[in-house]
C-alpha positions as CSV (number, residue, x, y, z in Angstrom):
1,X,39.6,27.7,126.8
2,X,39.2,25.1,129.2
3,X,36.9,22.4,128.2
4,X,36.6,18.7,127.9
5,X,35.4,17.0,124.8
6,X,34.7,13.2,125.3
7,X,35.1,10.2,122.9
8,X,34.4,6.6,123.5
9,X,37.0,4.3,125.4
10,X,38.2,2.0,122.7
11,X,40.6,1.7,119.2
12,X,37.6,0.3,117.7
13,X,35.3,3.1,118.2
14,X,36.0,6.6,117.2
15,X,32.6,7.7,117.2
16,X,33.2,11.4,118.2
17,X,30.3,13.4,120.3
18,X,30.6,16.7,122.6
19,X,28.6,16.5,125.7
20,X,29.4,20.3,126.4
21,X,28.3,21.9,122.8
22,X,26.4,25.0,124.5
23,X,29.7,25.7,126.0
24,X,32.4,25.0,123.1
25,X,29.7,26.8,121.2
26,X,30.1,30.1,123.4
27,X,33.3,30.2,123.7
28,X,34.0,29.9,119.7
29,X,31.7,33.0,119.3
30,X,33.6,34.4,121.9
31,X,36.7,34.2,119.8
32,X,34.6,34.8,116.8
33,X,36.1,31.4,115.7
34,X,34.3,29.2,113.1
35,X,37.1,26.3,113.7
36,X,38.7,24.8,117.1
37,X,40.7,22.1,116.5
38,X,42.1,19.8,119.2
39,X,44.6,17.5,119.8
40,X,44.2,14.0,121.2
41,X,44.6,12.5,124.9
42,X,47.5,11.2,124.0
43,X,49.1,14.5,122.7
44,X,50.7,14.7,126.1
45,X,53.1,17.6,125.8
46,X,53.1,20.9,124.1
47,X,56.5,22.7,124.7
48,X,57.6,26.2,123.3
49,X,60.9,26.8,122.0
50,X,61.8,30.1,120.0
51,X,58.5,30.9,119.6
52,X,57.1,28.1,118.2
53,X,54.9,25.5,119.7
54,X,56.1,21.6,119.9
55,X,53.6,18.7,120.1
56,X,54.6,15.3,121.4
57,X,52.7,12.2,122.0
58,X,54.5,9.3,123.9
59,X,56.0,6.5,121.9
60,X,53.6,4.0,123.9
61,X,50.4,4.9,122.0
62,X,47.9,2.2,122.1
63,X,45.8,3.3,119.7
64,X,46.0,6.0,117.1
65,X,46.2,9.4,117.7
66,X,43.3,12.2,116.8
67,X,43.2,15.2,115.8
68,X,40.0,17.0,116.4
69,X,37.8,19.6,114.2
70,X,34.8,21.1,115.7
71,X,33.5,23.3,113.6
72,X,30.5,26.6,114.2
73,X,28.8,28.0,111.2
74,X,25.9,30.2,112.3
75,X,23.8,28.3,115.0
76,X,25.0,24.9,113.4
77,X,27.7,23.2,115.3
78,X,29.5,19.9,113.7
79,X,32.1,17.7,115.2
80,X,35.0,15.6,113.1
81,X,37.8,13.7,114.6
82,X,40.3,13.0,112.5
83,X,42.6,9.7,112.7
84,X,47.0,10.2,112.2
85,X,49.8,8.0,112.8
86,X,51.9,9.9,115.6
87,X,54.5,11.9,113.2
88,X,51.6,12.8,111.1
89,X,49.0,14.6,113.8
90,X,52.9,16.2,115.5
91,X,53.2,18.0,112.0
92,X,49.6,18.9,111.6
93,X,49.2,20.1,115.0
94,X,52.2,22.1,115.3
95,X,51.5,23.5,111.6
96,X,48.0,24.7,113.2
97,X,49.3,26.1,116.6
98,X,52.1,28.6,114.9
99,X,48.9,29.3,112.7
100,X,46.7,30.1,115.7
101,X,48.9,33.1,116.7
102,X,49.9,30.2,119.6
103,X,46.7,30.9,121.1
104,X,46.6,27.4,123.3
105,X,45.7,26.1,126.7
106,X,45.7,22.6,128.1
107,X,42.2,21.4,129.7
108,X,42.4,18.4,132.4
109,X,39.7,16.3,133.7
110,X,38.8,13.1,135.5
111,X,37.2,10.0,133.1
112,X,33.5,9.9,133.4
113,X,32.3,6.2,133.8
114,X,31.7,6.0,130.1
115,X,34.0,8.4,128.5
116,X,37.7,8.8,129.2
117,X,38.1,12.9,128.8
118,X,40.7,14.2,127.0
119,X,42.8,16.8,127.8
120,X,42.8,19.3,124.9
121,X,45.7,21.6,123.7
122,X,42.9,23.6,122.1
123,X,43.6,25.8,119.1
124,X,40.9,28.6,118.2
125,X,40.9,29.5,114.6
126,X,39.8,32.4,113.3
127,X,38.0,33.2,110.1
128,X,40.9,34.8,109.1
129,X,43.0,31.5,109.3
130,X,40.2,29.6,107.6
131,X,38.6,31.5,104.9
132,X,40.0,33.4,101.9
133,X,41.4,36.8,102.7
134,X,41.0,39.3,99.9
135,X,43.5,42.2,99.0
136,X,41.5,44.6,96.8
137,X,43.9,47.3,94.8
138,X,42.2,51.1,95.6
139,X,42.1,52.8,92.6
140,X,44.6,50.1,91.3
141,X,48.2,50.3,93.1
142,X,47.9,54.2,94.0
143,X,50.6,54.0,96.4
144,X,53.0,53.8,93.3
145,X,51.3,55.7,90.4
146,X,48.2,58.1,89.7
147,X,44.9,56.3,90.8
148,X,42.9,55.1,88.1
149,X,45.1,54.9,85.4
150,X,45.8,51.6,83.3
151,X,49.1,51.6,84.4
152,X,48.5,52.3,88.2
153,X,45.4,49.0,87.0
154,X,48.7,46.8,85.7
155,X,50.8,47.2,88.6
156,X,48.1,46.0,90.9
157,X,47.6,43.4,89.0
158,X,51.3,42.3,88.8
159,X,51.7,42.8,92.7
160,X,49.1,39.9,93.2
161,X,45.7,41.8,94.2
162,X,42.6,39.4,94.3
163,X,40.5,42.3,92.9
164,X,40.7,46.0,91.4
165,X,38.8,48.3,92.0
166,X,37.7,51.5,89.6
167,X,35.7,54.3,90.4
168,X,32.8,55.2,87.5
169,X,31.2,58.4,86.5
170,X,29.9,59.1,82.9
171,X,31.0,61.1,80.5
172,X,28.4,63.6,78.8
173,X,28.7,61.4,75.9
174,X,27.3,58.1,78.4
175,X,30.8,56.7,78.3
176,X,32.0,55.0,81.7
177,X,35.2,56.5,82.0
178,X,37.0,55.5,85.7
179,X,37.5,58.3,88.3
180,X,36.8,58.7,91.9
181,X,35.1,62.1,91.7
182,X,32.3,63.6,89.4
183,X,35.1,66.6,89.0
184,X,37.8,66.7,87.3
185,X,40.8,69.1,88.2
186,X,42.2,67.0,91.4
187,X,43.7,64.5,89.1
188,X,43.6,65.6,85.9
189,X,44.9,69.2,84.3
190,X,41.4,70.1,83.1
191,X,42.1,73.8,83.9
192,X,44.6,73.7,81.2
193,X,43.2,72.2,78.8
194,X,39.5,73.7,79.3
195,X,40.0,76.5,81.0
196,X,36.8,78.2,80.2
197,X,34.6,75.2,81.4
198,X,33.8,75.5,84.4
199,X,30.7,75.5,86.3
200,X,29.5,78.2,88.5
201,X,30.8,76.3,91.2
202,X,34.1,76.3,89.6
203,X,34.0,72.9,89.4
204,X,35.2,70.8,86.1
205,X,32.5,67.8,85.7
206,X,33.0,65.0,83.9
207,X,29.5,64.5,82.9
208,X,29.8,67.9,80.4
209,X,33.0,66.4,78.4
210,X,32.9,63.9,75.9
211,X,35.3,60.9,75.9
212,X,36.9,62.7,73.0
213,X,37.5,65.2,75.1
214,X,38.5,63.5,78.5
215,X,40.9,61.8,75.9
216,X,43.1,65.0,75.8
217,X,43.6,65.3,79.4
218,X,46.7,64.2,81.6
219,X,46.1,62.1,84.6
220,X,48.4,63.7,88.0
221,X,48.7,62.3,91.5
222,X,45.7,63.4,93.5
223,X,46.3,67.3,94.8
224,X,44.4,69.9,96.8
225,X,43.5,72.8,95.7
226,X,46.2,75.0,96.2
227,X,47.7,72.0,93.8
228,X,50.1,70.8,96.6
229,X,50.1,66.2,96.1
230,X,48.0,65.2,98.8
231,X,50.4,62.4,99.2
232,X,53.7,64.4,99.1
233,X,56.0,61.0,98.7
234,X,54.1,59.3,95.7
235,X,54.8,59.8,92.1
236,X,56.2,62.8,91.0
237,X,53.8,65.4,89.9
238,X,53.7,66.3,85.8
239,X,56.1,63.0,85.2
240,X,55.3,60.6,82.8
241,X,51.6,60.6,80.4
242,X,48.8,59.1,81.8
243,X,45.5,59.4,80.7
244,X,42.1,58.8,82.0
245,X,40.8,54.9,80.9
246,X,37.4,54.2,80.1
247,X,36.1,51.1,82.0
248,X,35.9,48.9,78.8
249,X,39.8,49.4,78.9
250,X,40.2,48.3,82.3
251,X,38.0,45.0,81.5
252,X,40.1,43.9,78.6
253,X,43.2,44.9,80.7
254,X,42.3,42.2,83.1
255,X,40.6,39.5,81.1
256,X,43.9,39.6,78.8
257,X,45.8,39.4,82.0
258,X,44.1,36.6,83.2
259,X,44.8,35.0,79.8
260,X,48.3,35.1,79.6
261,X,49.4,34.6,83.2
262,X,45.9,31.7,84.1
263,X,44.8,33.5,87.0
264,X,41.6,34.6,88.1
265,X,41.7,38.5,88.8
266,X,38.3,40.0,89.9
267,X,37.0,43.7,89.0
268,X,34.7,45.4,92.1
269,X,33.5,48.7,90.6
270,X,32.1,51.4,92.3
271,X,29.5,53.5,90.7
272,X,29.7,57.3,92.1
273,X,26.7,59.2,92.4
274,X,23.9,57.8,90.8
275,X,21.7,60.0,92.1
276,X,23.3,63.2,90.4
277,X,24.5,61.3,87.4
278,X,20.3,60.4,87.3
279,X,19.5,64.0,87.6
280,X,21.9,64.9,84.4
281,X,20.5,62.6,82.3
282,X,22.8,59.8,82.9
283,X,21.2,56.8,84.7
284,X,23.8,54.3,85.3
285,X,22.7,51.4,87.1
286,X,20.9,49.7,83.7
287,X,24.1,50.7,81.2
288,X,26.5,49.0,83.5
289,X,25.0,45.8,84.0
290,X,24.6,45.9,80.2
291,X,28.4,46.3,79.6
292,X,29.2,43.7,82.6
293,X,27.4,40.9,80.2
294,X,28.8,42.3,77.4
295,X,32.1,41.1,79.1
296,X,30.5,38.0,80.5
297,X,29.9,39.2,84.4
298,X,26.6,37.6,84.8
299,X,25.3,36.0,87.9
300,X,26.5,35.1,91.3
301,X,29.6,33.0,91.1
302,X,30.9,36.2,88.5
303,X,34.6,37.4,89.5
304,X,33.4,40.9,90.3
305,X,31.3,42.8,93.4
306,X,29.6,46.0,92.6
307,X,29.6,48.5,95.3
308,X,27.7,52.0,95.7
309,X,26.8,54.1,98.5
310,X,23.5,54.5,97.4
311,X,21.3,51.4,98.7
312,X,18.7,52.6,96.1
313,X,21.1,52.2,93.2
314,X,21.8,48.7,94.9
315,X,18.1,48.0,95.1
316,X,17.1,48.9,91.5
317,X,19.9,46.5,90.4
318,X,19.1,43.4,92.4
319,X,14.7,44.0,92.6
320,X,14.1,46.1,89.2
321,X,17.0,44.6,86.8
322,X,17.2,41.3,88.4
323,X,20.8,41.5,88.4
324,X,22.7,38.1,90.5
325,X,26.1,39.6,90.3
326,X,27.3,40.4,94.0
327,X,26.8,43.4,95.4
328,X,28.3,45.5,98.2
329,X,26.5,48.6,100.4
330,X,29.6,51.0,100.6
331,X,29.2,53.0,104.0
332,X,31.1,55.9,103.7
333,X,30.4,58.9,107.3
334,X,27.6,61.1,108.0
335,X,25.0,61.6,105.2
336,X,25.0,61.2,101.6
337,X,25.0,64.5,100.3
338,X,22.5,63.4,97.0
339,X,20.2,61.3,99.2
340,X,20.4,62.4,102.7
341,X,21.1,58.6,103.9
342,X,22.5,58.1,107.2
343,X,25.4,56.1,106.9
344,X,26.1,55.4,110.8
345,X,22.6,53.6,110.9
346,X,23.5,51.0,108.2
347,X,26.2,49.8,110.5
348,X,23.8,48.7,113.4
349,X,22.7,45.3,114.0
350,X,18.7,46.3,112.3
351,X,20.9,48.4,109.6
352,X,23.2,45.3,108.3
353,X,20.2,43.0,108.5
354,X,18.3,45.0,106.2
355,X,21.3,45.7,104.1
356,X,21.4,41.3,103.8
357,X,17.8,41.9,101.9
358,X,19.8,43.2,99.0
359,X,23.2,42.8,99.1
360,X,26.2,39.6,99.3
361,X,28.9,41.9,101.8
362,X,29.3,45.6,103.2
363,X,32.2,47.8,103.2
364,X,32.5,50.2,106.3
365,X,34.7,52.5,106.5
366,X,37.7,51.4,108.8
367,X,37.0,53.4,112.1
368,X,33.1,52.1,112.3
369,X,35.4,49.0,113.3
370,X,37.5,50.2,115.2
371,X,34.6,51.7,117.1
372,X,32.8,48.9,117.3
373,X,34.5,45.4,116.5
374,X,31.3,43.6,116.8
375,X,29.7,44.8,113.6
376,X,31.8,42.7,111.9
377,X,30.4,39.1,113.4
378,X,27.3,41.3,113.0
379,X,27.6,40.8,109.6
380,X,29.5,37.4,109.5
381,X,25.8,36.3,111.1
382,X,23.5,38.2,108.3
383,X,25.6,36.5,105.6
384,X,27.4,39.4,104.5
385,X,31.5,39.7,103.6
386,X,32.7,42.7,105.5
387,X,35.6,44.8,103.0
388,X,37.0,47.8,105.0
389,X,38.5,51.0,103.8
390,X,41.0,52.5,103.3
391,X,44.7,51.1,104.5
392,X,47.8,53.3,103.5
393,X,50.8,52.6,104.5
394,X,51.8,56.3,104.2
395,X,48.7,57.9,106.4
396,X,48.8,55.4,109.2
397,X,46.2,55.5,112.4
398,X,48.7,57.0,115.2
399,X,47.8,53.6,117.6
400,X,49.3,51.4,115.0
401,X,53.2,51.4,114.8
402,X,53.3,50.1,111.4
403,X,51.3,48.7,108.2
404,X,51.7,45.2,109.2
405,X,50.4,46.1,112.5
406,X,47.5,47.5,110.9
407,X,46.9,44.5,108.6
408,X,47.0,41.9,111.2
409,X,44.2,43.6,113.3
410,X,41.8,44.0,110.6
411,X,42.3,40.6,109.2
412,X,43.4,38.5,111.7
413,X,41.9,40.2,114.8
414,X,38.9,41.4,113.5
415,X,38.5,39.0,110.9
416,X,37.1,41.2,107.8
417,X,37.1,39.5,104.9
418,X,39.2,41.9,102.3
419,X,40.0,45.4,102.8
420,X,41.0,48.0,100.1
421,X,44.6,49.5,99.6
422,X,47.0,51.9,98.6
423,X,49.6,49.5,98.5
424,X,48.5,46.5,96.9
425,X,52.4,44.3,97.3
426,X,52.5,44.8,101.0
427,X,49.4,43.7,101.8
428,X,49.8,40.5,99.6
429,X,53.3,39.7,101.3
430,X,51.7,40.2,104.7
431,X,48.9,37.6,103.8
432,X,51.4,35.7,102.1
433,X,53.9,35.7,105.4
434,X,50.5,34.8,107.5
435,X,49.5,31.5,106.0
C-alpha cells in the first residue's frame, strides 16, 4: 500500500480530506478491507522487534499527533482523523498493527503547495478484525458427545458458542424433534427397539414414530452402516443414555441458560427436507414460526437465523408468512435430491444476488470458498453474512497443517462471518487468542 493522504498544514486545522479516494478505495477492496487506519506524519518510525511492531513519534512534536480511520462500506467511502497525545496514538497504533497480521508499509512523498503529505505506516483491516466473528456449535459440541443431544446442546453452550445449531424433522405425531437426517438408525438404535419398522427401503423414518415412541430410543455417535463410528476417536459407542430432544427442549435449554449465566446465546435451526416432510403430510415452515413466537423469536433483531436448503421453504417464510426473523440459504453440492436445485449456481455472482431478495446471509459449503474466494466479498456486497461449513478438527483438509491454520484462513483471510463446528472450545480460544 503506497499512498499519500493529505491534511491541512496547521495545529489549528485538522480538517481531514483524501485527494486519492479512487485509489485508497481500490486498494481496500483489494484487501477486501472495510477499515485502513493510518498513522500520522509525525509517526516517524516503525521498528520490529520479536515480532511485534513498535511505533515512535519524535519528542519534538509541534502539534498533536493523528491517528487516521478511513473507512469503505459498499461504494461509500468516509474519512476520520483522530487526535492523541504521543503515548496515547504509540499504544493505539501498535495495538492495531499486531492486530493487522503486521500487514504495514511506509508511503513517502513530497508536500504539495497546499498540503504537507504524510507518510503513512498504513494498516489494512479486515472484516475479520472489525466485525463480530461468530462460532456456531454443529449439532451442539459433536466433537465431544452424540450430535444433537441436550447434553452435546450444554456443552456448547458452556464452551462459549455464539449460536447452536439443531437439525429438525417431524415426528409422525407433528412434533419437532432435532436430528440431522429424516432416518433414524445412524444415530439412534431404532433397529433394536423397532425392528419390524422399516420401510421398503430399509430405512427407519422419523416421520412414522411418534414422540412417544422416539422417546424410547438411545442416541449413539454417528456410524455407517456396517455400524463402525464414523468418527473413530469421539465418544465411545453404547456409553452413557442419551436420548433424542425435541426442539422445545433445546429452547428452554438455552433461554434458562441465558438466564442464569446473562448471556445472549442464539439458536440457528435448520429445517431438513421440507419438501418430503410436505409430501407426508407434514408442512413445516408455518408450525415452526408458530413455536419460534411461542418462545418470543419474532422479527429481525431475534437471536436466532433459520437456515434450509430449500430456497422455496425460505421464500414461503419471508413472502407468504411474512416472517422478519433472519434467514439463511444453506448451499450444500450438486442438486437437491427433493427439488432438483442446483446448488453450484446459487454461489455465482447472479445466484447470491437473487438469494439477497429473500434472505439476511448464506452458508456455502467450505470448498465453494476455497474454490473461489471471491464469493465471499460477493456476498459481503449483496448484504448477505457468509457462515461456512463444516470445520473439524479431526477430518482436516490435507493443505492445512492444523485446526488453527484452518480457522485463520476462513476468518481472517477470507473473512466469513461465522462458520459451523465440531469443536465448539477451539474455535472460541482461536477467536479469543485473535483479538
Amino acid at each position: 500500500m503506497h499512498h499519500a493522504l493529505n491534511q491541512h498544514e496547521g495545529v489549528s486545522d485538522p480538517l481531514y480530506y483524501c485527494d486519492n479516494a479512487e485509489a485508497v478505495k481500490e486498494i481496500m477492496k483489494s484487501h477486501d478491507a472495510k477499515l485502513a487506519i493510518s498513522g500520522h506524519i509525525h509517526i516517524t518510525d516503525i521498528a520490529e522487534e520479536d515480532g511485534l511492531y513498535e511505533v515512535s513519534c519524535p519528542a519534538t512534536c509541534s502539534y498533536p499527533c493523528a491517528y487516521t480511520v478511513c473507512e469503505l462500506s459498499g461504494s461509500e467511502f468516509t474519512v476520520e482523523v483522530i487526535w492523541y497525545d504521543n503515548e496515547t496514538v504509540r499504544d493505539v497504533a501498535k495495538q492495531e498493527f499486531i492486530d493487522a497480521g503486521k500487514d504495514v508499509a511506509q508511503a513517502e512523498g513530497e508536500p504539495s503547495d497546499r498540503n504537507a503529505v504524510l507518510n503513512i505506516g498504513a494498516i489494512m483491516i479486515s472484516p475479520a478484525i472489525t466485525e463480530e466473528k461468530l462460532v456456531i456449535a454443529h449439532r451442539g459440541a459433536s466433537g465431544y458427545l452424540p450430535e444433537h443431544t441436550l447434553e452435546a446442546y450444554a456443552l456448547a453452550y458452556g464452551m462459549g458458542a455464539d449460536y447452536i445449531e439443531p437439525d429438525l424433522v417431524l415426528t409422525k405425531d407433528g412434533v419437532f424433534i432435532c436430528l440431522h437426517d429424516i432416518h433414524l438408525e445412524s444415530t439412534t438404535n431404532v433397529e433394536e427397539v423397532f425392528p419390524d419398522r422399516a420401510r421398503e427401503d430399509g430405512r427407519w423414518y422419523a416421520a412414522d414414530f411418534t414422540l412417544s415412541e422416539i422417546k424410547q430410543l438411545k442416541v449413539h455417535e454417528r456410524t455407517n452402516t456396517d455400524s463402525t463410528a464414523v468418527f473413530a476417536g469421539r465418544f465411545p459407542q453404547n456409553n452413557s443414555d442419551f436420548e433424542v430432544p425435541t426442539f422445545a427442549e433445546i429452547l428452554e435449554l438455552i433461554q434458562g441458560l441465558n438466564k442464569a449465566t446473562g448471556r445472549n446465546v442464539g439458536i440457528y435451526p435448520e429445517i431438513k427436507s421440507p419438501t418430503w416432510h410436505a409430501a407426508e403430510g407434514l408442512p413445516m415452515e408455518e408450525k415452526l414460526l408458530d413455536l419460534l413466537a411461542q418462545y418470543g423469536y419474532e422479527g429481525p433483531n431475534a437471536r436466532i437465523y433459520v437456515q434450509s436448503s430449500e430456497n422455496h421453504s425460505l421464500r414461503m417464510m419471508r413472502d407468504d408468512l411474512g416472517t422478519k426473523l433472519p434467514l439463511v440459504q444453506l448451499v450444500d453440492t450438486g442438486n437437491n435430491s427433493d427439488t432438483g436445485e442446483n446448488y453450484s449456481s446459487m454461489v455465482t455472482q447472479e445466484g447470491l444476488k437473487e438469494i439477497a431478495t429473500f434472505a439476511d446471509g448464506v452458508g456455502p459449503y467450505k470448498m465453494y470458498i476455497e474454490a473461489n474466494p471471491e464469493l465471499v466479498q460477493w456476498a459481503h456486497d449483496d448484504g448477505l453474512q457468509v457462515h461456512t461449513w463444516t470445520m473439524r478438527a479431526d477430518s482436516l483438509p490435507e493443505k492445512y497443517s492444523d485446526f488453527t491454520e484452518e480457522l485463520n484462513q476462513f476468518y481472517f483471510v477470507y473473512g466469513v462471518d461465522g462458520l459451523f463446528t465440531d469443536f465448539t472450545d477451539r474455535a472460541v480460544a482461536f477467536l479469543q487468542s485473535a483479538n
